[in-house]
N, C-alpha and C positions, 0 to 999 in steps of 0.2 A: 494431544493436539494443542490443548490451553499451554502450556511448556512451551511449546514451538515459538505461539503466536508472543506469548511474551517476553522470551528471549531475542526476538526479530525486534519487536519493538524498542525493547532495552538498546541493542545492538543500534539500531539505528539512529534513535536519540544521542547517544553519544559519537557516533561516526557524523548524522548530518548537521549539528548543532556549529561543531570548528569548524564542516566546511562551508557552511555556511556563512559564519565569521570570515573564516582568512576570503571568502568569494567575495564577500561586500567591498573588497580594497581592489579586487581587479576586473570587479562586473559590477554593473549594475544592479540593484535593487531590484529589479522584475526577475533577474538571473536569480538571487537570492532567494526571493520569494517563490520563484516558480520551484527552485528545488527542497523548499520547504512543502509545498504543496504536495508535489511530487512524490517526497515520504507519504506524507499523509494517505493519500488517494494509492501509495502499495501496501503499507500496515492495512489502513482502513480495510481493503481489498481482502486481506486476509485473514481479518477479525470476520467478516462476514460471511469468508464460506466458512469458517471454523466455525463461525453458529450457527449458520443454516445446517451445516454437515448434523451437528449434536442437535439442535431440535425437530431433525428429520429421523433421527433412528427411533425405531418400532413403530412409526407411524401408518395409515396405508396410505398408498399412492404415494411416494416418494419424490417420482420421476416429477409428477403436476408441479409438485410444490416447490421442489426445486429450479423446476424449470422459472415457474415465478417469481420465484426470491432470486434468481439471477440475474434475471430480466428487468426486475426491479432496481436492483444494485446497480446493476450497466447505467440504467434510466438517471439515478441519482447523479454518475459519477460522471456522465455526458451531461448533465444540465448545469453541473455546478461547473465545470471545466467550460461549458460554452458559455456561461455567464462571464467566468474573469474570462476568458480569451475574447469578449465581447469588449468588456471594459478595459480591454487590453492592458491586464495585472499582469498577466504571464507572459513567459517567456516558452516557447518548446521545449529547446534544448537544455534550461535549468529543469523544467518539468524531467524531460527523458534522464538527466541526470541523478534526481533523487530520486523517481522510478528504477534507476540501477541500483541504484544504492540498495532499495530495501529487496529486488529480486536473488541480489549474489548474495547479502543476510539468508534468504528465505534459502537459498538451494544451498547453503553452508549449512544450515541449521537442520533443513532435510536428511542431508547427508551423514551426517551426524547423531542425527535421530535415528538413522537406518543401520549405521553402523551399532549402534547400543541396543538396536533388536525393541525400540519402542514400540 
């Protein structure tokens, strides 16, 4: 699973970094930013269940705990997104953008993990 999440990351760094360069000459700066964020807030996303997944096996009650480390993560990732969407840093649509970005990473790298029988 640690494999997955760091080749998503790898992958994405180097995919959002130029587009985020050549963006700054035909968007603005919030577009920029918002799809740097945007990575961030889908790796991050999926650092977290990859460690909640691995510090939940053999535990008891799984289900409780997970459910709280979920609910917790949402909680972060709405507070931090309504804070810049308050200060109006972002942009949606750069958001939704590096949001793609790192989802078609993650279902490539899925894919591909499933095909090698990981």
């Amino acid at each position: 699973m640690t494999g997955i999440v760091k080749g998503v990351s790898k992958q994405a760094l180097i995919i959002l970094a130029p587009l985020c360069f050549i963006s700054i000459f035909f968007a603005g700066w919030r577009f920029v930013f918002s799809m740097a964020v945007g990575g961030l807030v889908g790796v991050g996303n999926l650092s977290g269940i990859a460690w909640s997944v691995t510090a939940l096996i053999g535990t008891e009650k799984p289900r409780a705990k997970m459910v709280f480390l979920s609910t917790f993560k949402l909680f972060i990732i709405f507070s931090v997104l309504l804070i810049l969407a308050i200060l109006k840093l972002i942009n949606p649509w750069g958001l939704l953008a590096g949001f793609t970005v790192v989802m078609v990473l993650i279902i490539k790298e899925g894919l591909l993990a499933a095909k090698k029988g990981d």
